[in-house]
N, C-alpha and C positions, 0 to 999 in steps of 0.2 A: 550404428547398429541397424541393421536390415530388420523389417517387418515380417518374416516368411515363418511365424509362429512362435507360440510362448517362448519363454526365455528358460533354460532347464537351470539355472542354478536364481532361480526367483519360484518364491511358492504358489501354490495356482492362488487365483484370485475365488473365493470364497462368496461370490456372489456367484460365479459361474455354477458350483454345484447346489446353490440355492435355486439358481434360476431351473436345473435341471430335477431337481429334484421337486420341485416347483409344476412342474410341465409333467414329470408322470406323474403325479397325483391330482392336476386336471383330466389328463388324459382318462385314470380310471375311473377317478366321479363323472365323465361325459361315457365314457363306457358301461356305468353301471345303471344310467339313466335312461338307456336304450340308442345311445350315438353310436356309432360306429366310425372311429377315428382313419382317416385316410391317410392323414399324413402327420407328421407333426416339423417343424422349421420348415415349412416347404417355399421354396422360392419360386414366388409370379410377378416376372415381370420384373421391377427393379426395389421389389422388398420382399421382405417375408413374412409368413403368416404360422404364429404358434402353433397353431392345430387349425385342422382341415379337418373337418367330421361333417357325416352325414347323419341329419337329426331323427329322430322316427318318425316325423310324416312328409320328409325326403327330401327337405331342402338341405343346402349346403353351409355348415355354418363358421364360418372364419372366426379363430376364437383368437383373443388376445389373453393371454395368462399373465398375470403378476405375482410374484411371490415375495413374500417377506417375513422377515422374523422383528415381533416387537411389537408396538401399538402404530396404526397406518389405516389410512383411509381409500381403499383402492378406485371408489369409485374418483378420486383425483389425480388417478395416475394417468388414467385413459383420455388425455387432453385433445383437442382437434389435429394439431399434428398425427398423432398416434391412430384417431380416426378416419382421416385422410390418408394413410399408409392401408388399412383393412379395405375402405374402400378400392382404391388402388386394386388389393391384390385378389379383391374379386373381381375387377373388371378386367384383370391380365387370366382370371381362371377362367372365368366367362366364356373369353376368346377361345378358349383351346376344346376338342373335340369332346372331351370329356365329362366336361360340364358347362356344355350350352346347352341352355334352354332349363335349366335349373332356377329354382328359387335360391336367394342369398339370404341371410342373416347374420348377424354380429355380434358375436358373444365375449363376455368375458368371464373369465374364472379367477378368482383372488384366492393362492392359497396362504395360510397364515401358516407361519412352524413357530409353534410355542416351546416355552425350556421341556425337555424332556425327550423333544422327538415328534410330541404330538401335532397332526396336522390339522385342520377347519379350512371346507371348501366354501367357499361362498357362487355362485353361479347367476349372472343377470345372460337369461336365454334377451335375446333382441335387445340390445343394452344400449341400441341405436339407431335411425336408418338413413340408409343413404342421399347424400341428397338431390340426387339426380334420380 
């Protein structure tokens, strides 16, 4: 079987719409806080980065979102791999016209979906720094 997308006679996989569903409800808690989101999945370089926003005193802040449904401790999701990827994909954004000469930041947003639908944002603004 070729890999050139889902499979139509298999169910989607049920993480996918948590992860998305996951990702706009960072997006509008970093919206409501005064961010203004650039991008969201945006590919720099040879990974990607959840959400691309610009903070309100104008840096740029790479956010890593996690979502999940259940009891979970997000700040142990965000392992050095995972921080070595944000770093990465600031320094592939860095390079490009757009945002050089910018401040970076590293965010991450933890949403939780409890039974019912209800969601709980958690948000650590500079949850890290780089270390270069």
């Amino acid at each position: 079987m070729d890999d050139h997308g889902p499979d139509p006679r298999r169910p989607p996989d049920p993480r996918h719409s948590l992860g998305a569903h996951g990702e706009d409800a960072a997006a509008q808690y970093l919206s409501s806080i005064g961010y203004r989101v650039l991008g969201r999945n945006v590919r720099a370089g040879d990974v990607e980065a959840d959400i691309v926003a610009l903070t309100p005193d104008g840096s740029i802040a790479v956010t890593e979102v996690k979502a999940r449904s259940g009891p979970w401790h997000p700040e142990d999701r965000v392992d050095a791999v995972k921080r070595d990827r944000m770093v990465r994909a600031a320094h592939a954004l860095a390079a490009t016209d757009a945002f050089r000469d910018r401040m970076f930041q590293f965010d991450v947003v933890a949403v939780s979906v409890r039974a019912g639908g209800t969601v709980e944002v958690a948000h650590w603004p500079h949850a890290f720094d780089s270390p270069e």
